[in-house]
N, C-alpha and C positions, 0 to 999 in steps of 0.2 A: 695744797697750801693755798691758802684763802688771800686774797689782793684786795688788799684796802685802797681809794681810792682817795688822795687827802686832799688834792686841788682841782678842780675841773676849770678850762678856759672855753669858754662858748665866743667863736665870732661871728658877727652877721652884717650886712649889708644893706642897709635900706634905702631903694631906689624910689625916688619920686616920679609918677609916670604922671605927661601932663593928659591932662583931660579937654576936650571943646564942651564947657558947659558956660551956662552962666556962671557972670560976672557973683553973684553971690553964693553961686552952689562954690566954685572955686576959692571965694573969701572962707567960707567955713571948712572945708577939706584943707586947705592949710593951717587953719586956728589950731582944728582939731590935729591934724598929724604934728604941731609944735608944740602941743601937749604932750602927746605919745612919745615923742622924743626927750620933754619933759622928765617925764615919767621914769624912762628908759636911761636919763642921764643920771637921777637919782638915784635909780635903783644900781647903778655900777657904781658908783660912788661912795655909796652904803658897803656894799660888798667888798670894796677895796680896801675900806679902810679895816673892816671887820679882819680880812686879810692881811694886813700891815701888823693890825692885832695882836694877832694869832703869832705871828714870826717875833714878834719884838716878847712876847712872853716866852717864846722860848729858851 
């Protein structure tokens, strides 16, 4: 008998490790990681709702 699989939850953890670099290497490795975070908040966000969806048409 075959197992369909209808909600997946993925968690993760994303740690900030500090670096000794320069003052500007360090300005753009957080621009960019608060992008990625960005990114990461939208795309849950999306999925959520896409899943709120799904249940409320049921």
């Amino acid at each position: 008998m075959p197992i369909e699989i209808k909600e997946l939850t993925v968690r993760f953890v994303i740690n900030e490790k500090s670096a000794s670099s320069s003052s500007t290497q360090n300005n753009n490795s957080k621009a960019l990681k608060l992008e990625d975070k960005n990114i990461i908040i939208d795309e849950c966000v999306e999925k959520v709702l896409e899943i709120l969806e799904r249940q409320r048409d049921r």
